[in-house]
VOGU-3710 file (C-alpha; in Angstrom, 3 decimals, decimal comma):
1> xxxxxxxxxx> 0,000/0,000/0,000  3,184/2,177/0,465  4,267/1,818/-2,753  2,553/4,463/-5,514  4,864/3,973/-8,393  5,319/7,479/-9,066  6,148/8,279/-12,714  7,532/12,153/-12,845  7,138/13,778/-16,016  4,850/11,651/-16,850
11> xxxxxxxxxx> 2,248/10,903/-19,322  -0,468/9,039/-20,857  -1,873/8,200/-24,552  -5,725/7,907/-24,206  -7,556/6,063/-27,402  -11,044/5,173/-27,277  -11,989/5,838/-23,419  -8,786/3,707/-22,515  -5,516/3,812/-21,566  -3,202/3,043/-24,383
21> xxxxxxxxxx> 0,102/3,670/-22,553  1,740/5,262/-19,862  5,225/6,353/-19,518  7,625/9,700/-19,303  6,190/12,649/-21,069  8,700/12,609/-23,823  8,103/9,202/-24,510  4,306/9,272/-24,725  4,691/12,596/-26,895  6,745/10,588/-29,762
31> xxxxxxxxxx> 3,837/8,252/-29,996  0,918/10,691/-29,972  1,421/12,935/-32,963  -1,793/14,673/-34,002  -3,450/13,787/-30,252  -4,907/16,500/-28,200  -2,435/17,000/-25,787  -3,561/18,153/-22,398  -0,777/20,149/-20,362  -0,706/19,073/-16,718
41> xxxxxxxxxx> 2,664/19,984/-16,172  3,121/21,051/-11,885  0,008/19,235/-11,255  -0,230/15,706/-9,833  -2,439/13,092/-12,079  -4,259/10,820/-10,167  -6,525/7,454/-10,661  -10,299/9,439/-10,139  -10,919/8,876/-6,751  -13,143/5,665/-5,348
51> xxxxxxxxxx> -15,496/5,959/-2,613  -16,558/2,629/-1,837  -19,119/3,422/1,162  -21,493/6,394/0,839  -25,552/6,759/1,078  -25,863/9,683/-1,192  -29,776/8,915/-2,445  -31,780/11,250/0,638  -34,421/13,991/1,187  -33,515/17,131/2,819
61> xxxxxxxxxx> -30,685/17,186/5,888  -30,177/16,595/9,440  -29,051/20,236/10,242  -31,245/20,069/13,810  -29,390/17,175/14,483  -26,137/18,467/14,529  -26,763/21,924/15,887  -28,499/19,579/18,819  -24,914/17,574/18,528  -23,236/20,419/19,264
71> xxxxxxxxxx> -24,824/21,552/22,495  -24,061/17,965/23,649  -26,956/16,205/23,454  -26,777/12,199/23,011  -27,866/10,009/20,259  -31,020/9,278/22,058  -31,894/12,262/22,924  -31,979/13,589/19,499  -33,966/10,346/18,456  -36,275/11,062/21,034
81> xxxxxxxxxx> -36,939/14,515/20,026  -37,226/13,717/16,132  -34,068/13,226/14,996  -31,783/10,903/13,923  -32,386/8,028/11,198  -36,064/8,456/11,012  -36,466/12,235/10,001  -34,469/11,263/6,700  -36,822/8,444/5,982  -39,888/10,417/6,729
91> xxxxxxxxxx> -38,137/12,935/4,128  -37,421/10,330/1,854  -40,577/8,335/1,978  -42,080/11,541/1,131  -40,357/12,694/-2,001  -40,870/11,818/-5,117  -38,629/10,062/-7,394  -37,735/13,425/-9,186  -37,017/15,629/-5,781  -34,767/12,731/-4,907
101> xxxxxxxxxx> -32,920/12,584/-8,105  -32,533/16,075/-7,869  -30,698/16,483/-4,973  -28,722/13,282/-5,838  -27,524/15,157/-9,082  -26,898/18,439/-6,476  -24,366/15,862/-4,389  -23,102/13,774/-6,877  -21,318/16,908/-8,285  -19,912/17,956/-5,283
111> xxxxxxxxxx> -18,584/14,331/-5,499  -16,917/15,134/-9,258  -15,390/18,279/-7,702  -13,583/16,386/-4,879  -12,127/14,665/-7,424  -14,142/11,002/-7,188  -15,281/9,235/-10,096  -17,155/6,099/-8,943  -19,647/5,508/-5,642  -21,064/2,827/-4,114
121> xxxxxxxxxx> -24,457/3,885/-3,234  -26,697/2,322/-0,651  -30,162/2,455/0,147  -31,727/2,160/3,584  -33,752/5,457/4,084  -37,157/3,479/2,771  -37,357/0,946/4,663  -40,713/0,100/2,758  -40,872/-1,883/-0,331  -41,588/1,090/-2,801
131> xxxxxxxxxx> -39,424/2,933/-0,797  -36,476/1,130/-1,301  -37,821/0,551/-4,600  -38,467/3,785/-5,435  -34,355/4,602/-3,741  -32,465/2,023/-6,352  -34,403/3,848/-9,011  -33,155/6,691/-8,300  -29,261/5,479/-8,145  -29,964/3,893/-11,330
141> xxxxxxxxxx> -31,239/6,935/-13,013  -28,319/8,794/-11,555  -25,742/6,575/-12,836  -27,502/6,879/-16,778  -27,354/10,900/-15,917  -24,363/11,568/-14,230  -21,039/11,249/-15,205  -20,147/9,148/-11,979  -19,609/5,277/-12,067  -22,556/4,473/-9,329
151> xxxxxxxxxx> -22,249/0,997/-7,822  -26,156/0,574/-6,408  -26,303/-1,641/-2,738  -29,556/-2,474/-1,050  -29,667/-1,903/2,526  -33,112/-2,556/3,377  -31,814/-3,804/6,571  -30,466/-0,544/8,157  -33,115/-0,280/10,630  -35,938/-1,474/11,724
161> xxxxxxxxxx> -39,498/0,968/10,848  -41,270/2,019/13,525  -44,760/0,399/12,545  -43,306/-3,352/12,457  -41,520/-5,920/14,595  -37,926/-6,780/13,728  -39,023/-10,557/12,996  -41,576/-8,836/10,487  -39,362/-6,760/8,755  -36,810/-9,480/8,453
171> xxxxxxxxxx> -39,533/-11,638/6,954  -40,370/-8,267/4,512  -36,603/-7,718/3,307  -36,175/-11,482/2,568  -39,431/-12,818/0,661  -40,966/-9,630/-0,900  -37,861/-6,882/-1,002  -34,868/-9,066/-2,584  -36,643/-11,003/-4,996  -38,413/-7,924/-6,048
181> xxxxxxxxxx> -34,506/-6,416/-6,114  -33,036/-9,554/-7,524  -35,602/-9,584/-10,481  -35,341/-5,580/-11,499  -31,625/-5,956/-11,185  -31,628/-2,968/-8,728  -28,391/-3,985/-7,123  -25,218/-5,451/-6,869  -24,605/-5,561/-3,476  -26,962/-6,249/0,083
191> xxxxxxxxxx> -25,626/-4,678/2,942  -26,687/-4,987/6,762  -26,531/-3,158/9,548  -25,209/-5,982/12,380  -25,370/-4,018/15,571  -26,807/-4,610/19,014  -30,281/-2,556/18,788  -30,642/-2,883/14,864  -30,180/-6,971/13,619  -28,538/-9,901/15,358
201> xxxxxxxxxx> -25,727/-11,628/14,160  -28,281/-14,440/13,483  -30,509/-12,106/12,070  -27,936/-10,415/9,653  -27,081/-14,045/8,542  -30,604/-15,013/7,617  -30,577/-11,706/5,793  -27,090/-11,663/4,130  -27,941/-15,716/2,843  -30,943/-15,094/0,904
211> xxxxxxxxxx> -29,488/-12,640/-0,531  -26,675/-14,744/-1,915  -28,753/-17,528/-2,495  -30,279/-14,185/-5,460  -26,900/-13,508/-6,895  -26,140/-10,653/-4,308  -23,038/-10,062/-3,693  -22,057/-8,819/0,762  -21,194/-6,499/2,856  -21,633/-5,654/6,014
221> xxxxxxxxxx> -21,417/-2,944/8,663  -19,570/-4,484/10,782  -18,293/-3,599/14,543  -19,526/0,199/14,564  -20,763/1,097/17,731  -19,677/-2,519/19,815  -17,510/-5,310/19,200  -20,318/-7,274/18,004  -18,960/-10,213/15,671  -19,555/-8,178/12,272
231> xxxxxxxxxx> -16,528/-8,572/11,074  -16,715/-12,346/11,963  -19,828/-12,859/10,245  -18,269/-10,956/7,385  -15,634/-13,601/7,469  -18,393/-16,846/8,058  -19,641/-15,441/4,752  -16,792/-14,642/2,999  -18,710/-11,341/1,747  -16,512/-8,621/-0,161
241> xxxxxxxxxx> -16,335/-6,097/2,550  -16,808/-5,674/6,372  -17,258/-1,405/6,696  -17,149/0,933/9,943  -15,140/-1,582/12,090  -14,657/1,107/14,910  -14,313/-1,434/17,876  -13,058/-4,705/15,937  -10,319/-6,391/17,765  -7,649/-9,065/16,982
251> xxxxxxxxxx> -10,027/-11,163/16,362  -12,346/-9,929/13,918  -8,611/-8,385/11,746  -6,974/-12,194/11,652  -10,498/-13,454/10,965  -11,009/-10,489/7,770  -7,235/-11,361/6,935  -8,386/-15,439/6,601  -11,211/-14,747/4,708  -10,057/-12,425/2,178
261> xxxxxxxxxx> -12,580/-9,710/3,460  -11,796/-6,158/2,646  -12,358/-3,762/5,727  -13,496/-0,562/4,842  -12,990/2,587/7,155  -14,881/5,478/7,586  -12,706/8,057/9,379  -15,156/11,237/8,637  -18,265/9,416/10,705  -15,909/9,157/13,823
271> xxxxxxxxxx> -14,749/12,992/13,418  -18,212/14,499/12,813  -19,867/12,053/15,654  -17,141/13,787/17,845  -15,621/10,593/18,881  -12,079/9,472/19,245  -12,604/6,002/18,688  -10,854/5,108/15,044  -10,432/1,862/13,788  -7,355/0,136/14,138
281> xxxxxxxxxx> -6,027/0,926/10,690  -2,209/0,200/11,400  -3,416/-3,346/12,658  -5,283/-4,080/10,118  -2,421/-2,951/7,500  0,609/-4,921/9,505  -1,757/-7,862/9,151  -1,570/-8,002/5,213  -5,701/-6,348/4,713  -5,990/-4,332/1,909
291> xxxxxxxxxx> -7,640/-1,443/3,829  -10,090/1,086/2,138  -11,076/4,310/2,994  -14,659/6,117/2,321  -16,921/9,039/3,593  -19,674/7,363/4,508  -21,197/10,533/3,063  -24,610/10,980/4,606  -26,884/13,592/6,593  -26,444/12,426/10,056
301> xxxxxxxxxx> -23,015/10,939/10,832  -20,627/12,244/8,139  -22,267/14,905/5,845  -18,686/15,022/3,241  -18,340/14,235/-0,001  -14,773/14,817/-0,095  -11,963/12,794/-0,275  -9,461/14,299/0,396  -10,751/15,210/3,547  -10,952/11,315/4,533
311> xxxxxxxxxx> -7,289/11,291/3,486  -6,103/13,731/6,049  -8,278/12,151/8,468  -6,374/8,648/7,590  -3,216/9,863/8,451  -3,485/12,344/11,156  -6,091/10,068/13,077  -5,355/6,455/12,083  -1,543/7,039/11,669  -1,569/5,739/7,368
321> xxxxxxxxxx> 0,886/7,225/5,535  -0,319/9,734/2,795  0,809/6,562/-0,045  -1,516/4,050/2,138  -4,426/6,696/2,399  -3,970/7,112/-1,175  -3,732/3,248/-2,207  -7,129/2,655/-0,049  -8,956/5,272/-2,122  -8,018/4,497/-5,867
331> xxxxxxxxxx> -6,832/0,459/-6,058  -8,042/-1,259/-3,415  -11,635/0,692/-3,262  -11,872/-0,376/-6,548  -11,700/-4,329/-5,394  -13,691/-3,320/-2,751  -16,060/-2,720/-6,026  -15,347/-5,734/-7,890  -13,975/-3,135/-10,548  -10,189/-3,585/-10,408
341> xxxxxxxxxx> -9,505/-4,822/-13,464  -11,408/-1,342/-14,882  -10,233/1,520/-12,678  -8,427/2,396/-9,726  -5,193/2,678/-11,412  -3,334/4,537/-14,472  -2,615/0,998/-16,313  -2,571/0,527/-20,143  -5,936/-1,044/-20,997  -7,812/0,574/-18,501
351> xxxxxxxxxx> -10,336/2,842/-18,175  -9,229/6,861/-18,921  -11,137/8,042/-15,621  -8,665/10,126/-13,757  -8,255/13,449/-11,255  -5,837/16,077/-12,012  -4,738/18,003/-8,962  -3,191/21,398/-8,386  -0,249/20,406/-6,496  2,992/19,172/-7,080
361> xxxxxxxxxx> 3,591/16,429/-4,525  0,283/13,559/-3,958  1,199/14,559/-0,503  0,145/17,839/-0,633  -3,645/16,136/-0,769  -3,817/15,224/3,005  -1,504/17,964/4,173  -3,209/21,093/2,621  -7,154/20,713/4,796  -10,325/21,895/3,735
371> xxxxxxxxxx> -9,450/23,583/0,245  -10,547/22,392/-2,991  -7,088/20,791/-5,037  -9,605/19,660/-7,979  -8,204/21,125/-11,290  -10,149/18,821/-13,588  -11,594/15,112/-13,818  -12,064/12,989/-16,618  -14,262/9,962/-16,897  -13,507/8,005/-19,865
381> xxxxxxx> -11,411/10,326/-21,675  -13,707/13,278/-21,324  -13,254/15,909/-19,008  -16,649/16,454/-16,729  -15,692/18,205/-14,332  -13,079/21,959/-13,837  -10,666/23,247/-16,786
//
């Protein structure tokens, strides 16, 4: 993960969306007579970033929640007086399809403009059928509309509604939500939410299996708010990814590192929750894990799109070096995708969807805070986003 291999003065031949070649500039120029050349020279050229945990489809914002937050109020007392998880689903049971694809279009470019190029996208703000219905729709339409690679995961099981029984809902999500999902092709992924208070390890097992059993591939949150066996299960299962991970132990890493499960961390949730309790990134890296870093963008817990912003948080608060922070937001995001044969890297016959900084050093990223570095993005081939 340490280990970037940095070409300086470089440059890249793009034919046909791809990569042809890479190499030093003067090298690529000799084989690219009567290409448009683009001049990046002092600017760093990145794989476009790959954010491999977000729940960007939602109506409206949790802006009570956080000025409550910040007087010092708990988690349950915010629930108690409104907040929390259910005033986005009461928002986003009551939009329509349109409103929501609105604002999705609204975040995914502030997503282009941090310099990311493909998002996983969950659902889990329904937590009806036709809501979570209506939710994949929408990440499918965005993904025809925008220029960002959207990766669609069903979450149906993110918390339990109100006006049903967990044993109910279970029963919903796995005979009437994924085949209905399964069918319509809505998604790639099903995610749980395996916490004490939300579903069992049992019950995230029932959940995860049927899914499977539908050509779904896993992933988990795993080990957020206890050390709860998520990242075990996520093991038992073999699924892609175990994500959060804020209180797995020994344990839970050596059972990931058996498995071949990719943990994925979500540094910004910690920061805006106020906590100081980061996963144990170092660990997990020393053990051989191909670690992965994401926002977790949503209203509540980690309202960023950006980045770069995750990368400063990897290395001033989980001790990575800027090259691992890096590593877990380009290559091994993309695995954490099932798309790193396509992106994630600057390789010859891959895909020409890249970030072009305004800095001279990759370093500069995680050093420089809370400042756009964006200069341009290309998906493709074709710049969508800055010069």
């Amino acid at each position: 993960m340490a280990e970037l291999a940095i070409i300086r003065d470089g440059g890249m031949l793009i034919h046909d969306a791809k990569i042809d070649s890479v190499g030093p500039s003067d090298e690529i120029q000799r084989k690219s007579r009567g290409a448009q050349i683009v001049d990046a020279r002092g600017r760093v050229v990145l794989p476009g970033f790959v954010d491999a945990h977000t729940h960007l489809v939602f109506a409206g914002n949790r802006l009570d929640d956080f000025e409550r937050r910040a007087r010092g109020e708990s988690y349950e007392q915010i629930s108690k007086a409104g907040g929390g998880i259910w005033s986005t689903v009461e928002k986003t049971r009551a939009a329509s399809e349109q409103d929501l694809l609105a604002q999705a279009k609204r975040h995914a470019d502030w997503f282009l403009r941090c310099g990311t190029t493909t998002v996983e996208v969950k659902s889990g703000y329904g937590l009806t059928l036709e809501d979570e219905l209506k939710i994949l729709r929408v990440i499918r339409s965005l993904n025809e509309e925008s220029p960002l690679e959207i990766v669609p995961t069903f979450l149906g099981a993110h918390a339990v509604p109100r006006e049903m029984d967990t044993d109910e809902y279970i029963e919903l999500v796995i005979d009437q939500m994924l085949p209905r999902i399964a069918k319509e092709k809505l998604a790639e992924f099903c995610d749980v939410f395996c916490e004490r208070g939300y579903f069992e390890v049992e019950q995230s097992r029932r959940i995860l299996t049927a899914a499977r059993k539908l050509g779904l591939k896993l992933r988990i949150h795993a080990d957020q708010l206890s050390n709860f066996g998520g990242a075990k299960l996520a093991a038992e299962l073999e699924a892609t990814t175990a994500e959060h991970l804020e209180k797995t132990d020994r344990d839970g890493i050596a059972a990931m590192k058996s498995a071949g499960v990719q943990p994925i961390l979500l540094p910004g949730s910690v920061y805006a929750l106020g906590s100081s309790d980061y996963p144990r990134a170092r660990e997990m890296i020393q053990a051989g894990l191909a670690v992965v870093i994401a926002t977790d963008f949503n209203p509540g817990s980690s309202p960023t799109p950006s980045i770069p912003m995750i990368l400063s948080l990897a290395c001033t608060q989980m001790k990575m070096s800027p090259a691992e922070a890096i590593t877990a937001a380009t290559i091994n995001a993309a695995y954490g995708l099932n798309r790193g044969d396509r992106i994630g890297s600057l390789e010859r016959g891959k895909l020409a969807t890249f970030s072009v900084f305004d800095c001279e050093d990759y370093r500069e990223l995680a050093y420089w805070f809370g400042l756009p570095q964006t200069h341009s993005v290309y998906v493709k081939g074709e710049g969508v986003a800055g010069a």
